[in-house]
KEDRENTOR-178543 format. One record per atom (N, C-alpha, C): x, y, z; residue in one letter; atom name. Coordinates in Angstrom, 2 decimals. Example, Ala and Ser with C-alpha at 12.3 -4.5 7.8 and 13.67 -1.06 7.14 Angstrom:
2
<rec c1="13.19" c2="-5.69" c3="7.80" type="a" atom="N"/>
<rec c1="12.30" c2="-4.50" c3="7.80" type="a" atom="CA"/>
<rec c1="13.20" c2="-3.30" c3="7.80" type="a" atom="C"/>
<rec c1="12.85" c2="-2.25" c3="7.08" type="s" atom="N"/>
<rec c1="13.67" c2="-1.06" c3="7.14" type="s" atom="CA"/>
<rec c1="12.90" c2="0.03" c3="7.87" type="s" atom="C"/>
***
This chain:
120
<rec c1="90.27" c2="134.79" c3="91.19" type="x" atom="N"/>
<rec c1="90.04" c2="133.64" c3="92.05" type="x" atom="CA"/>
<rec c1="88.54" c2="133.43" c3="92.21" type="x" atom="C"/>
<rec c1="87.99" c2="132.09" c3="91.80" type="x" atom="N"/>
<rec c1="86.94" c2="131.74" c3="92.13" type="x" atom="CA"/>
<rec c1="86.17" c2="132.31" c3="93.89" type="x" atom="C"/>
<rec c1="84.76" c2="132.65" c3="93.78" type="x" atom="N"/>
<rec c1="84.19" c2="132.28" c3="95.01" type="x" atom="CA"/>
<rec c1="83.77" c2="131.44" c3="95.33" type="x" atom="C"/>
<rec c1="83.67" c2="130.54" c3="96.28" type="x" atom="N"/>
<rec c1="83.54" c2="129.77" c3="96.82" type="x" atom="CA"/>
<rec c1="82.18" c2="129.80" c3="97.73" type="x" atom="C"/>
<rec c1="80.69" c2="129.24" c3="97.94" type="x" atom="N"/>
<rec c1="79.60" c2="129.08" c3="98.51" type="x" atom="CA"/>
<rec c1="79.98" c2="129.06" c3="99.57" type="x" atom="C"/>
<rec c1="79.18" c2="129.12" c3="101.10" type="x" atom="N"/>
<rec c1="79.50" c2="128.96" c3="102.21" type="x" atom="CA"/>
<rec c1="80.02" c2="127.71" c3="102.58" type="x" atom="C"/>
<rec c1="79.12" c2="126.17" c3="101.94" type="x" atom="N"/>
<rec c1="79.62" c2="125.10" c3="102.42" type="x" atom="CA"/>
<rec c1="80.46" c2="124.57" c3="101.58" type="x" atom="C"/>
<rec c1="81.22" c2="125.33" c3="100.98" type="x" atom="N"/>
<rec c1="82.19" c2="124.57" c3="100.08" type="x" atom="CA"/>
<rec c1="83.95" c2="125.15" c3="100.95" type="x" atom="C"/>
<rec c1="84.84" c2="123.99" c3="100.50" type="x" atom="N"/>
<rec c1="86.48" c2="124.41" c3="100.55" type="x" atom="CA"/>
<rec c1="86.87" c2="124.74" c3="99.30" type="x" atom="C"/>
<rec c1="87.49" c2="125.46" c3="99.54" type="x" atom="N"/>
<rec c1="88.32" c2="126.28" c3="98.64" type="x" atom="CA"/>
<rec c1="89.96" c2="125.57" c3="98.83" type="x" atom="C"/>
<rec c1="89.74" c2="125.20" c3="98.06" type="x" atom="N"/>
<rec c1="91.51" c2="124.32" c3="97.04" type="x" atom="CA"/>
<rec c1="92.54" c2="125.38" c3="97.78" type="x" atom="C"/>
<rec c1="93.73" c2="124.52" c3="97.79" type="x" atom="N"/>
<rec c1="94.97" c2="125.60" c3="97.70" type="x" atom="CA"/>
<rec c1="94.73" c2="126.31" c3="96.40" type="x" atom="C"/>
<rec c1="94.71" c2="125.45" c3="94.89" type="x" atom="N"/>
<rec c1="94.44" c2="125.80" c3="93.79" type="x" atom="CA"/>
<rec c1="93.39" c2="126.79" c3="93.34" type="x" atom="C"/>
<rec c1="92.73" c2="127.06" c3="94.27" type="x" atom="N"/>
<rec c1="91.70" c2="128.33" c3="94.44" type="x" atom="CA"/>
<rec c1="90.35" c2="127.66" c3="93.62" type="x" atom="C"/>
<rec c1="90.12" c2="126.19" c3="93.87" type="x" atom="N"/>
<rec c1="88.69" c2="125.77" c3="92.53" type="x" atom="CA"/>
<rec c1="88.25" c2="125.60" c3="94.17" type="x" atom="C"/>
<rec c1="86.86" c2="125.11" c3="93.91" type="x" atom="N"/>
<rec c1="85.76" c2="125.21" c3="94.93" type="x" atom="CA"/>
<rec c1="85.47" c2="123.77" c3="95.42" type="x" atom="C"/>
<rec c1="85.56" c2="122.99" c3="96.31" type="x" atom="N"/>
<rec c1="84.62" c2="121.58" c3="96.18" type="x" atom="CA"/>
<rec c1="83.70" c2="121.61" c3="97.45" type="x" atom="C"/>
<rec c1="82.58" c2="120.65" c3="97.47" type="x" atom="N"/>
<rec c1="82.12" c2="120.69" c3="98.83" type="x" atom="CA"/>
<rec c1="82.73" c2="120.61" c3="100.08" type="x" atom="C"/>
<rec c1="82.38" c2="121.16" c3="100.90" type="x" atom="N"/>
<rec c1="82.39" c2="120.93" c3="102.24" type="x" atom="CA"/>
<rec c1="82.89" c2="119.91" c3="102.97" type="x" atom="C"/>
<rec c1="81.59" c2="119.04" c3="102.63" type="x" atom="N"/>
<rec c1="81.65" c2="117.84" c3="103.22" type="x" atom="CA"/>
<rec c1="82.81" c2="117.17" c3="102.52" type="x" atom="C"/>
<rec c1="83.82" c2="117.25" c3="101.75" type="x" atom="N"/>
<rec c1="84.96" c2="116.17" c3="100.64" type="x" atom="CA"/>
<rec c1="86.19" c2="116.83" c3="101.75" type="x" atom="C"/>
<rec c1="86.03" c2="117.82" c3="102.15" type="x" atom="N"/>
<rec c1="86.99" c2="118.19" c3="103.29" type="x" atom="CA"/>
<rec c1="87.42" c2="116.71" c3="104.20" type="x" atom="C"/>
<rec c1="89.16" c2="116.14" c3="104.27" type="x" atom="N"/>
<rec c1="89.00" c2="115.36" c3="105.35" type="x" atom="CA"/>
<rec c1="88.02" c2="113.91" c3="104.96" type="x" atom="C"/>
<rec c1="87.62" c2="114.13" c3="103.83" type="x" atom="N"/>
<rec c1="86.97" c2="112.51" c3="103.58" type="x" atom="CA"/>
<rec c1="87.82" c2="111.20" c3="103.24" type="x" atom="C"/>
<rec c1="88.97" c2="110.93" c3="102.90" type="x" atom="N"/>
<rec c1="89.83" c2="109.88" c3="102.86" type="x" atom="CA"/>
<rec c1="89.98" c2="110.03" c3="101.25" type="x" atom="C"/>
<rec c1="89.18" c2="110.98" c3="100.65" type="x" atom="N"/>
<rec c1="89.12" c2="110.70" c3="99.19" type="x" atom="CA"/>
<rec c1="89.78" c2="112.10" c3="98.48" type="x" atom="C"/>
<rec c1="90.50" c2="112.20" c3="97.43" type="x" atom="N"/>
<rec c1="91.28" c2="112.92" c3="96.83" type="x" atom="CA"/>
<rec c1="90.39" c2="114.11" c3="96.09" type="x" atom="C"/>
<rec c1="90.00" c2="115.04" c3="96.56" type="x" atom="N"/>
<rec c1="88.37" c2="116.10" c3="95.29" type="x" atom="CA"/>
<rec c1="89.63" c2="117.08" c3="95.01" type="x" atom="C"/>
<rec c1="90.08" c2="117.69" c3="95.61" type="x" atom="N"/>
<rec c1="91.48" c2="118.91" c3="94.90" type="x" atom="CA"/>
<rec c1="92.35" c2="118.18" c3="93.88" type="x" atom="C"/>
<rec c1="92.53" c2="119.30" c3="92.91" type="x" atom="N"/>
<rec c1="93.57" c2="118.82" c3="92.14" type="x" atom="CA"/>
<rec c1="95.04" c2="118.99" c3="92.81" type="x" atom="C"/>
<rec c1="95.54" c2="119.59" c3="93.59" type="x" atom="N"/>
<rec c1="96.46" c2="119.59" c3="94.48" type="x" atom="CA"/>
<rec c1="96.36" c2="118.61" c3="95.92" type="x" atom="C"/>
<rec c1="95.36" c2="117.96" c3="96.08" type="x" atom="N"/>
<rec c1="95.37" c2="117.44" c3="97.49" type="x" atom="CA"/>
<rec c1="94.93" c2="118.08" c3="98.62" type="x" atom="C"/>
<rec c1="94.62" c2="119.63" c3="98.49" type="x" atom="N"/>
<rec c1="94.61" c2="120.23" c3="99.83" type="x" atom="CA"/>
<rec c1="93.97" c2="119.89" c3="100.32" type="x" atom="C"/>
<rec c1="92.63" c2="119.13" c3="99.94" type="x" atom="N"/>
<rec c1="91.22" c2="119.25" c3="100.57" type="x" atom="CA"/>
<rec c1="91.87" c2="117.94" c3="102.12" type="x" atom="C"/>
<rec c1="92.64" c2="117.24" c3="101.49" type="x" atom="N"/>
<rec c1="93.31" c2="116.22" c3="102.54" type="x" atom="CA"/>
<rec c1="94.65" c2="116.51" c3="103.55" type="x" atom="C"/>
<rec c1="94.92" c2="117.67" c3="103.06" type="x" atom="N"/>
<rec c1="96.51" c2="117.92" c3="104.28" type="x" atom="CA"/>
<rec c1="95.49" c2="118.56" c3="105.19" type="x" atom="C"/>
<rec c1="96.40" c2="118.05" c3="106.40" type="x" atom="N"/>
<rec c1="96.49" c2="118.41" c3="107.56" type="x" atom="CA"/>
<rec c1="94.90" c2="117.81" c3="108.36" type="x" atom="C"/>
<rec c1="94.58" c2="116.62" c3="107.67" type="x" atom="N"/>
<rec c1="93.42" c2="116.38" c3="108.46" type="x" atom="CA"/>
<rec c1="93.80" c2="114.90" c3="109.48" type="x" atom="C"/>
<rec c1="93.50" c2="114.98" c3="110.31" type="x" atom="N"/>
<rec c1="93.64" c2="113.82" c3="111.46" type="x" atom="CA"/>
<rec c1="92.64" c2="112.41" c3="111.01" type="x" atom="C"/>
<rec c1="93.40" c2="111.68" c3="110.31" type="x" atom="N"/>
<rec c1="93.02" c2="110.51" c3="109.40" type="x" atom="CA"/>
<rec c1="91.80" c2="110.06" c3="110.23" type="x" atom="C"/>
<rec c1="90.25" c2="110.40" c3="110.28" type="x" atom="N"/>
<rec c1="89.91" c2="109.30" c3="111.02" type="x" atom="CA"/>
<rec c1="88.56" c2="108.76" c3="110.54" type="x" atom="C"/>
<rec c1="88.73" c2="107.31" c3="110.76" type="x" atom="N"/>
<rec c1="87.99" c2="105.96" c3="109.93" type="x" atom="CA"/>
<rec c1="86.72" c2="106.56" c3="110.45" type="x" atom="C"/>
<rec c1="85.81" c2="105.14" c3="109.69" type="x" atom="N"/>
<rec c1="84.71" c2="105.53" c3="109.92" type="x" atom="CA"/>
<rec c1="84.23" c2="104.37" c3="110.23" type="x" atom="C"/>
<rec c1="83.16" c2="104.39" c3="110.88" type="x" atom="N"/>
<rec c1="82.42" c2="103.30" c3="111.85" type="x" atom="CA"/>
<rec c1="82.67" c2="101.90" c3="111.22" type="x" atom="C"/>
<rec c1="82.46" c2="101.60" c3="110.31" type="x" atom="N"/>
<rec c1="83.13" c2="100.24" c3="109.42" type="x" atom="CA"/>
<rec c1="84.72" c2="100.48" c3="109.22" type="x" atom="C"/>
<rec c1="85.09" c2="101.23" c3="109.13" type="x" atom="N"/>
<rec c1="86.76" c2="100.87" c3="109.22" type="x" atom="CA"/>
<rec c1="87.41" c2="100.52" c3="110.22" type="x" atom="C"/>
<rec c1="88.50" c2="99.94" c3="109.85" type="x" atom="N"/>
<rec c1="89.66" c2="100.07" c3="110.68" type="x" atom="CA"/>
<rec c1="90.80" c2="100.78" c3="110.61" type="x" atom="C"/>
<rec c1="91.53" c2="101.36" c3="111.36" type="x" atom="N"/>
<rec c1="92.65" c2="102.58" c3="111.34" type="x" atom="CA"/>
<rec c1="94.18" c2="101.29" c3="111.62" type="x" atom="C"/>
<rec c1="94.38" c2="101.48" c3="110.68" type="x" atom="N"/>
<rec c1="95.72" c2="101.18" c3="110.95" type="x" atom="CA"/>
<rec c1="96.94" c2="101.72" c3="111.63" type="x" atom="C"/>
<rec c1="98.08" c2="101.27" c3="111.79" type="x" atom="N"/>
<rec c1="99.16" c2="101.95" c3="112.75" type="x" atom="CA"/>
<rec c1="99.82" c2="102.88" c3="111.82" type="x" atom="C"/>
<rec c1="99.65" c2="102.94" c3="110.77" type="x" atom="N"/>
<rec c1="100.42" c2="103.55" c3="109.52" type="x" atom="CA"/>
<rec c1="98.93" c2="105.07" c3="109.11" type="x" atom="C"/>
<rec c1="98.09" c2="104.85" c3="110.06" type="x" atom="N"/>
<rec c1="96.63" c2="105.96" c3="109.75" type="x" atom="CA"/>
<rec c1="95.82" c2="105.67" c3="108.65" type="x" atom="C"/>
<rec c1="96.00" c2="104.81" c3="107.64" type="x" atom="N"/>
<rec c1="95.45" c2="104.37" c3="107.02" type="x" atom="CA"/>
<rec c1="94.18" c2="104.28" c3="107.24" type="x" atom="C"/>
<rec c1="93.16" c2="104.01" c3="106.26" type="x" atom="N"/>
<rec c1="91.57" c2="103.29" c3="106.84" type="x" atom="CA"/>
<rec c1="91.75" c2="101.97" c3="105.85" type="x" atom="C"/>
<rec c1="91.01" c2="101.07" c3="106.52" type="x" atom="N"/>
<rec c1="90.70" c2="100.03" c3="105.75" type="x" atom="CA"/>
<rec c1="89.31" c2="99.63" c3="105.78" type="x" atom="C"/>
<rec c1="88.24" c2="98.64" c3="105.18" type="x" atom="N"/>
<rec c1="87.45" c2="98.37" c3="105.45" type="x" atom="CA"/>
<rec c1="87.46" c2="97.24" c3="106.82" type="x" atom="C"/>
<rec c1="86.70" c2="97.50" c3="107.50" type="x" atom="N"/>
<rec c1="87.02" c2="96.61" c3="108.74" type="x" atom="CA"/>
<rec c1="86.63" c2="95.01" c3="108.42" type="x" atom="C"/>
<rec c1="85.88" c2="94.69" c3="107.43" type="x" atom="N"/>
<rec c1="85.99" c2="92.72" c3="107.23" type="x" atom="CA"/>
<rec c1="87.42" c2="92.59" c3="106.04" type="x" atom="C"/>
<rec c1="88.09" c2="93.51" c3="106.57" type="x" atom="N"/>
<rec c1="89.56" c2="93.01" c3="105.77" type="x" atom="CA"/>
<rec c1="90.65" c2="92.60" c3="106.86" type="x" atom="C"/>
<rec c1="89.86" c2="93.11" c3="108.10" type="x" atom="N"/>
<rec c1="91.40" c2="92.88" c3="109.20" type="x" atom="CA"/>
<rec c1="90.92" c2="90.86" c3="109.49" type="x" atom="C"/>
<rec c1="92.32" c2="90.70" c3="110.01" type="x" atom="N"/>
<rec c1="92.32" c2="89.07" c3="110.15" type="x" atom="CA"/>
<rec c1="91.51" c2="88.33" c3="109.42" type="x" atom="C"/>
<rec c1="92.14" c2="88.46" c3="107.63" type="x" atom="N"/>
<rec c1="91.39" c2="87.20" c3="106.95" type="x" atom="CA"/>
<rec c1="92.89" c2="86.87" c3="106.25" type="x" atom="C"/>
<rec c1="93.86" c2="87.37" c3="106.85" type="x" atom="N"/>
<rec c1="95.00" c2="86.59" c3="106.03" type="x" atom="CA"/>
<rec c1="96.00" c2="87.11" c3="105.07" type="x" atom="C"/>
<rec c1="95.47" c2="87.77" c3="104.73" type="x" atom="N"/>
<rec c1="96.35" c2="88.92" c3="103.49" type="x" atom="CA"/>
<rec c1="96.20" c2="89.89" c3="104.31" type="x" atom="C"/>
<rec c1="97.57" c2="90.76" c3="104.44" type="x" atom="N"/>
<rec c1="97.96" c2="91.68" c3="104.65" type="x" atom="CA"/>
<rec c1="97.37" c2="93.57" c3="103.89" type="x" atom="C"/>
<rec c1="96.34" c2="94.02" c3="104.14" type="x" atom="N"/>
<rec c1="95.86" c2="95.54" c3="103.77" type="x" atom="CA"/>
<rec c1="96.68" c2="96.27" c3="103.68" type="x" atom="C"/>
<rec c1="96.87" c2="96.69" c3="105.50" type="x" atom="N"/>
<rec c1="96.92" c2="98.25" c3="105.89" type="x" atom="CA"/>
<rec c1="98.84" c2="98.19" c3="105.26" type="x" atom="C"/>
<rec c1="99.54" c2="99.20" c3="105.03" type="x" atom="N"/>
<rec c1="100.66" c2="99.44" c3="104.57" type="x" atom="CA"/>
<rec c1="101.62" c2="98.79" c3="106.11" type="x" atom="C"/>
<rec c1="101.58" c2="98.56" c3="107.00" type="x" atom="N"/>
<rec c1="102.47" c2="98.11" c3="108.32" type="x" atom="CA"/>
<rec c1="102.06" c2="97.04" c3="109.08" type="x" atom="C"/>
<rec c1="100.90" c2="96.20" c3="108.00" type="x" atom="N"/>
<rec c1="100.38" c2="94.72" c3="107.74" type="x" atom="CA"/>
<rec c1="99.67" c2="94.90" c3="109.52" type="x" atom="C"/>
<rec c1="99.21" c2="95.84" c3="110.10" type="x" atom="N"/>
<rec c1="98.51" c2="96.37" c3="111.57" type="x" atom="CA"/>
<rec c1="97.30" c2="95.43" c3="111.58" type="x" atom="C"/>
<rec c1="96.95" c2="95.27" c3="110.26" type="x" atom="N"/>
<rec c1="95.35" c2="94.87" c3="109.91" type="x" atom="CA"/>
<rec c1="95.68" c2="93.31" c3="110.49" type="x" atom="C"/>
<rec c1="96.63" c2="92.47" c3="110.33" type="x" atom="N"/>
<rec c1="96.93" c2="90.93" c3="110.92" type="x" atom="CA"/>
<rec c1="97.63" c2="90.56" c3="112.07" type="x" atom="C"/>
<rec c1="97.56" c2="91.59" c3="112.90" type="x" atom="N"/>
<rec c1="98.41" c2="91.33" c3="114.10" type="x" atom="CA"/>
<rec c1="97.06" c2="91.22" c3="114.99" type="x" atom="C"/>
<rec c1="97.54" c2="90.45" c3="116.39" type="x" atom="N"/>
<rec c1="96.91" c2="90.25" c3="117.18" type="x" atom="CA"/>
<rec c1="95.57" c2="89.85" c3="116.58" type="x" atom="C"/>
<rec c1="95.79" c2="88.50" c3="116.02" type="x" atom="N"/>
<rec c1="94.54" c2="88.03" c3="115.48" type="x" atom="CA"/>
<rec c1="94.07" c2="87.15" c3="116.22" type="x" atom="C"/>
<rec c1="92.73" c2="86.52" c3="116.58" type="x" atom="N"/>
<rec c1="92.10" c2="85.45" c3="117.24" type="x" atom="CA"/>
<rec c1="92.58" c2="84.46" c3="115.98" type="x" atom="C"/>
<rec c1="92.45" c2="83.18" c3="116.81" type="x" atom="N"/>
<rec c1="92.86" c2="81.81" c3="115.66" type="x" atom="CA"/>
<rec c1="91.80" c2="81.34" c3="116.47" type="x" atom="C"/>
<rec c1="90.65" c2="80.94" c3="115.18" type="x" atom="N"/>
<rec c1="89.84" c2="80.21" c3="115.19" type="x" atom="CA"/>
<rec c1="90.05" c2="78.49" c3="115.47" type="x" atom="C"/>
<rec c1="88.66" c2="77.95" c3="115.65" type="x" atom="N"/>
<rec c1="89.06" c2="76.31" c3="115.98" type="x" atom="CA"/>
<rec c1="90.09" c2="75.64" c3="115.05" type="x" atom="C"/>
<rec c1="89.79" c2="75.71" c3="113.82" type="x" atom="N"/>
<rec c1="90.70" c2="75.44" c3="112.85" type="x" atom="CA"/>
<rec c1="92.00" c2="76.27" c3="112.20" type="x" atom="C"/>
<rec c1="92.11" c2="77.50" c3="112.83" type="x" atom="N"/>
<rec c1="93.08" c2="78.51" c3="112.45" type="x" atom="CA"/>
<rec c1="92.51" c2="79.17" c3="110.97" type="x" atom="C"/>
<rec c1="92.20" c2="78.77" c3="109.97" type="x" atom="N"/>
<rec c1="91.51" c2="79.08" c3="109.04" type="x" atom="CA"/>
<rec c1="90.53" c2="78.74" c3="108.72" type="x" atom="C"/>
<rec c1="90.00" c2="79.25" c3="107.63" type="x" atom="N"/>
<rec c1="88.85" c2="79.31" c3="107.32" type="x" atom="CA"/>
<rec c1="88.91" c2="78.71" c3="105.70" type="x" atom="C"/>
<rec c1="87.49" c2="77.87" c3="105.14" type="x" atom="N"/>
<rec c1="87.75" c2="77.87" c3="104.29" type="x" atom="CA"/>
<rec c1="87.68" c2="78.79" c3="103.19" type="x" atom="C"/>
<rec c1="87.59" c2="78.18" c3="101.78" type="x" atom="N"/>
<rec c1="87.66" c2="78.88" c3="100.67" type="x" atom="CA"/>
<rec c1="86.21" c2="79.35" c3="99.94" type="x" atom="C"/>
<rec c1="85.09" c2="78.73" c3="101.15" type="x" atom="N"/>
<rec c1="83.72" c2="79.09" c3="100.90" type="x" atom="CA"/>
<rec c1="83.16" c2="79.95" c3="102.18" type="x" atom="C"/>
<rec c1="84.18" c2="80.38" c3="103.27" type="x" atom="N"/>
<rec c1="83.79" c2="80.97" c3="104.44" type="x" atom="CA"/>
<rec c1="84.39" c2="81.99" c3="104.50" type="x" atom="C"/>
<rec c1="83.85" c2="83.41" c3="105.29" type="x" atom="N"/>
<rec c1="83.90" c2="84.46" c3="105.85" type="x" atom="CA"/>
<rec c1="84.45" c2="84.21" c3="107.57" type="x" atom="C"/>
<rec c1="85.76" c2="85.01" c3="107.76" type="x" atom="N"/>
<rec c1="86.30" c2="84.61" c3="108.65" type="x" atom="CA"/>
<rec c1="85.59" c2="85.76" c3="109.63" type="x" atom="C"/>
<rec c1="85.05" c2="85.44" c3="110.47" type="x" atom="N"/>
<rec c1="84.65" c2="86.80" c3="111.14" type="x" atom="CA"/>
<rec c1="85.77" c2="87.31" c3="112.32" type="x" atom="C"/>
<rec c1="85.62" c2="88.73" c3="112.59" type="x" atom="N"/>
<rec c1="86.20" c2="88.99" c3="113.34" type="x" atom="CA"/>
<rec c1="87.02" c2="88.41" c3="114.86" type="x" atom="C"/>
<rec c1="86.37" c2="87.74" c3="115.20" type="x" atom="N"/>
<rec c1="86.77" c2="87.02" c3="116.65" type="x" atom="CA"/>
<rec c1="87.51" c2="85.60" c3="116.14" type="x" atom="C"/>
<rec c1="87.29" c2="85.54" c3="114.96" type="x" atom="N"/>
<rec c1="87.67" c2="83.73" c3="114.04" type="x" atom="CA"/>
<rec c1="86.78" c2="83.10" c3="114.04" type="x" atom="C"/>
<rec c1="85.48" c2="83.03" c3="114.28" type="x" atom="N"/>
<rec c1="84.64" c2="82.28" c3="113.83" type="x" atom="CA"/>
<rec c1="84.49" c2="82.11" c3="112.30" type="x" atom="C"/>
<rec c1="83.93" c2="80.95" c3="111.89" type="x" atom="N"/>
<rec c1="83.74" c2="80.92" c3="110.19" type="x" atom="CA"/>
<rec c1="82.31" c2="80.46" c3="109.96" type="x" atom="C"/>
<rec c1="81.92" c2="81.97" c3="108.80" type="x" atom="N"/>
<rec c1="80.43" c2="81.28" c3="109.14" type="x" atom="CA"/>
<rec c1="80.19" c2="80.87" c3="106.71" type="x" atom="C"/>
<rec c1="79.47" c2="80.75" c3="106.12" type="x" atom="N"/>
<rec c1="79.04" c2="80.58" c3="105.34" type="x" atom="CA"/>
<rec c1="79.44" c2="81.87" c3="104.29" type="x" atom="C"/>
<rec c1="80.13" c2="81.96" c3="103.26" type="x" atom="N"/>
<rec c1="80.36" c2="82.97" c3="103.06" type="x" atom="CA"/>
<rec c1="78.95" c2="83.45" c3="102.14" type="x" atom="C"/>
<rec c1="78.42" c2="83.24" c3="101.93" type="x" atom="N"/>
<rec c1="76.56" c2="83.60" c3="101.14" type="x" atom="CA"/>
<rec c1="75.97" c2="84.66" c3="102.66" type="x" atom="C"/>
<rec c1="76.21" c2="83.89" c3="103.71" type="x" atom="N"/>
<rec c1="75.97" c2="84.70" c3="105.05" type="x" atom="CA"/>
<rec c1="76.17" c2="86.48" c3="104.75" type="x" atom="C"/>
<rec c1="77.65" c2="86.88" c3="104.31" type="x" atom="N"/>
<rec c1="78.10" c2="88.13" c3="104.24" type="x" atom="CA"/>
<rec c1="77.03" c2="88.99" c3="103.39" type="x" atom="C"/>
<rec c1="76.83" c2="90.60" c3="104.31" type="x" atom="N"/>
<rec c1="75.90" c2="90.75" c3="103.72" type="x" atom="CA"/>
<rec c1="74.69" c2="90.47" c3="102.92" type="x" atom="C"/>
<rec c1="73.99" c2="89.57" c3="104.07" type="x" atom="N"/>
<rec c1="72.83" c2="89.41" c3="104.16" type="x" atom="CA"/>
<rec c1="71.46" c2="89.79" c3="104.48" type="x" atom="C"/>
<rec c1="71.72" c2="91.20" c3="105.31" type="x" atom="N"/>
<rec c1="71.30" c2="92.00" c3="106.05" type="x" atom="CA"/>
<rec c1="71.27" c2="91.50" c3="107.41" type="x" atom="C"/>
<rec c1="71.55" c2="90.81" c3="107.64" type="x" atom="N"/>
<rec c1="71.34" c2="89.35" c3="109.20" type="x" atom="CA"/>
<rec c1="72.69" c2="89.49" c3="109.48" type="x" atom="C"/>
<rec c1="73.08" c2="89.83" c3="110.79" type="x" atom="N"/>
<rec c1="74.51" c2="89.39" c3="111.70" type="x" atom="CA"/>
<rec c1="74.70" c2="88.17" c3="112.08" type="x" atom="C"/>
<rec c1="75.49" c2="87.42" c3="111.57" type="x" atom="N"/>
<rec c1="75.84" c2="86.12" c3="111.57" type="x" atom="CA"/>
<rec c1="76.96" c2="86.08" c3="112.75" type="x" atom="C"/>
<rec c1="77.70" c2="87.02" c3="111.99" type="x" atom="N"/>
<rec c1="78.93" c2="86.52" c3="113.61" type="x" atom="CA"/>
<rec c1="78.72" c2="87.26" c3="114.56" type="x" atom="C"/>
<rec c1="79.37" c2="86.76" c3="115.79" type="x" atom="N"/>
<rec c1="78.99" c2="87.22" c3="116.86" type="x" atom="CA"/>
<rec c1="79.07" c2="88.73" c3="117.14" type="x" atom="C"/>
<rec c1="79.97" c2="89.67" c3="116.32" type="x" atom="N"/>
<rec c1="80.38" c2="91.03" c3="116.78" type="x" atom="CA"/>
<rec c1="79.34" c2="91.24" c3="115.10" type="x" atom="C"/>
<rec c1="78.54" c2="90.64" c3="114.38" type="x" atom="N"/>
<rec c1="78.27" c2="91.56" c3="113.20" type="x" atom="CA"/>
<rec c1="78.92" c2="92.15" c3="112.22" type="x" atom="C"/>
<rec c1="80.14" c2="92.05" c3="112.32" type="x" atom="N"/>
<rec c1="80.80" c2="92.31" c3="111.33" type="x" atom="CA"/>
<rec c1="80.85" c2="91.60" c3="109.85" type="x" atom="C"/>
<rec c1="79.63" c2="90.49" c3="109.37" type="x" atom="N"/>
<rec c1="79.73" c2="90.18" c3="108.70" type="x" atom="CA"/>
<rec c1="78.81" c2="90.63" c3="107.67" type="x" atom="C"/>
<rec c1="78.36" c2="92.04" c3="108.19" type="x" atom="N"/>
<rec c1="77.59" c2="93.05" c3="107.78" type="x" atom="CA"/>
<rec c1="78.43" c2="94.40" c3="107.73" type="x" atom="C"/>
<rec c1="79.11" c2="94.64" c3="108.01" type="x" atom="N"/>
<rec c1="80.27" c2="95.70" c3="107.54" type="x" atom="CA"/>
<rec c1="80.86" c2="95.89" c3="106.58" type="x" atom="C"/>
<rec c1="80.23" c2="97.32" c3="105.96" type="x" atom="N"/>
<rec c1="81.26" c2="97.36" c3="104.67" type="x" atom="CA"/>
<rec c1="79.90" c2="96.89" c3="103.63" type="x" atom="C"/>
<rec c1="79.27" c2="96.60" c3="103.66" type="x" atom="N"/>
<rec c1="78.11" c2="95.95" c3="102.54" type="x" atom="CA"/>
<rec c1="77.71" c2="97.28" c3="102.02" type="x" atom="C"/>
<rec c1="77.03" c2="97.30" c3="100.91" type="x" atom="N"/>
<rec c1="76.29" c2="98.52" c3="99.95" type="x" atom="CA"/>
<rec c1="75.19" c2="97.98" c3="100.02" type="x" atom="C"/>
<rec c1="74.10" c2="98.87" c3="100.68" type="x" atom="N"/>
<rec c1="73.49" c2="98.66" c3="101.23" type="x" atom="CA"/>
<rec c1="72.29" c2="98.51" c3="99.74" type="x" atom="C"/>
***
C-alpha cells in the first residue's frame, strides 16, 4: 500500500490524492471515496439545491431547469416583463440587464450576481 504525504487522502483504493480534492464536488479517486460521506456544500457562487446538488448560482431563475428536483426555478421573482430577452442576462431578483454586461468585472444587477461564476 502506497504512503500517502501528510496533506494528501488516501483512496479507499489505497492511491494518494491531495488533500484539498477531499469533499470538492469533483471525482480525484478512482473509486469515489475522496466524495462519500461528505456534507455537499456549495461554494460562495453556487447554489445548493434541494436534491444537494451545487449549481452555478447565474443558472437559478433563467428558465431551464439545472438542479436534478428543478429547486433552481422555484420561487422565482418575475420580472417587469416576466422574461427576458434573447440578448439579456436575467439577474437574480428579474431584472434584465445587457447580456455583454455579464462578467464584466462591474456589478450590473442589483445583488451582483451578474459577476458570479465568471473566470476570472
Amino acid at each position: 500500500v502506497q504512503q500517502c504525504k501528510p496533506t494528501e487522502f488516501r483512496c479507499a483504493s489505497g492511491d494518494c490524492v491531495e488533500g484539498s480534492y477531499r469533499c470538492d464536488g469533483q471525482i480525484d479517486c478512482i473509486d469515489n471515496s475522496d466524495e462519500i460521506g461528505c456534507s455537499n456544500i456549495c461554494k460562495d457562487e453556487e447554489f445548493k439545491c434541494r436534491s444537494g446538488d451545487c449549481i452555478d448560482i447565474f443558472l437559478i431563475c433563467n428558465g431551464r431547469i439545472e438542479c436534478p428536483d428543478g429547486s433552481d426555478e422555484d420561487d422565482c421573482p418575475v420580472g417587469p416583463s416576466g422574461t427576458c430577452r434573447d440578448d439579456e442576462f436575467r439577474c437574480i431578483d428579474g431584472t434584465c440587464i445587457n447580456f455583454n454586461f455579464r462578467c464584466d468585472s462591474r456589478s450590473d444587477c442589483p445583488d451582483g450576481d451578474d459577476e458570479f461564476g465568471c473566470r476570472k
